[in-house]
C-alpha positions in Angstrom: -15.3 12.6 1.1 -12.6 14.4 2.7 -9.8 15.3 1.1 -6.2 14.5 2.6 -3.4 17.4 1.8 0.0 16.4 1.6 3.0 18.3 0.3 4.4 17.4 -2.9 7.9 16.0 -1.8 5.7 13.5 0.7 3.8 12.6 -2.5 6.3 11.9 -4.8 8.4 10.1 -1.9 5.1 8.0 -0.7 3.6 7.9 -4.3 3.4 4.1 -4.8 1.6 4.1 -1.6 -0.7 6.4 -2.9 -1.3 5.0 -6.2 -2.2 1.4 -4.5 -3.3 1.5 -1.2 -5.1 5.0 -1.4 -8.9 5.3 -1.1 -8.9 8.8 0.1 -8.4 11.9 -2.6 -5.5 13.9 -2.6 -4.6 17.3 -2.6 -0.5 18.1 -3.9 0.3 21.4 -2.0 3.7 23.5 -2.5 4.3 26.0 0.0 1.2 25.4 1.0 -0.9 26.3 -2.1 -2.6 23.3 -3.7 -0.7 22.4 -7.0 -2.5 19.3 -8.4 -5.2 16.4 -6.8 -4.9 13.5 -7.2 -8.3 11.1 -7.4 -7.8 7.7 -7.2 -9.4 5.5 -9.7 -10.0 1.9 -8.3 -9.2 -1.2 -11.3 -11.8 -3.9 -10.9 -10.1 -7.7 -11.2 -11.3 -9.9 -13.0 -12.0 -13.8 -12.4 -8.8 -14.8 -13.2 -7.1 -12.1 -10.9 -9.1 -13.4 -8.1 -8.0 -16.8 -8.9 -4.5 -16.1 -9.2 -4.7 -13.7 -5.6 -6.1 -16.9 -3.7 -3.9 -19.2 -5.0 -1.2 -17.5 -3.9 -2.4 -16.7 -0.7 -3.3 -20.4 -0.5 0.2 -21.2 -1.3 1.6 -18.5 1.6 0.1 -19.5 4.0 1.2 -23.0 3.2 4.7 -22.3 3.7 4.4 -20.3 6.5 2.6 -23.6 8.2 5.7 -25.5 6.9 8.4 -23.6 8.2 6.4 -23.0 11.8 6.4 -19.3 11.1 3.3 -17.4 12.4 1.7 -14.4 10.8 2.4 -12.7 14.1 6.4 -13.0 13.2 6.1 -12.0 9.3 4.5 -8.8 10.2 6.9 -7.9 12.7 9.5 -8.8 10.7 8.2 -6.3 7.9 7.7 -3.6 10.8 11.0 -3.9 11.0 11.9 -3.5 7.9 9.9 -0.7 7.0 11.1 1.3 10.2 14.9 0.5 9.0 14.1 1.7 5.5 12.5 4.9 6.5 16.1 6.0 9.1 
């Protein structure tokens, strides 16, 4: 697996990012020597996580149906939002 190399100001500023969405190793570089890795470590849900995820997800797209908005529109909405917050 490759490993993705990233300075340590991007790490700390993307860390949540890294810490849930991140499937890829990381190497922490300073100046362009490699200070720390970070290896991410995957929790396994449970049943009752499962349960709870599709229920809610059940429940989304629910009201999106009611108020006639498309998942189309919520995403570019939150493309919009994440442009915004990253000026």
């Amino acid at each position: 697996m490759e490993t993705l190399r990233v300075g340590i100001r991007e790490f700390r500023d993307k860390l949540a990012s890294f810490l849930l969405e991140s499937d890829t190793p990381v190497a922490i570089t300073r100046h362009g020597d490699t200070v720390g890795y970070y290896i991410p470590a995957r929790r396994k849900r449970n049943e009752t996580d499962r349960a709870a995820l599709k229920e809610a997800s059940i429940r989304w797209q629910k009201t999106l149906a009611d108020e006639g908005i498309s998942e189309e529109d919520t995403l570019k909405d939150f493309q919009q939002w994440r442009k915004r917050k990253h000026k």
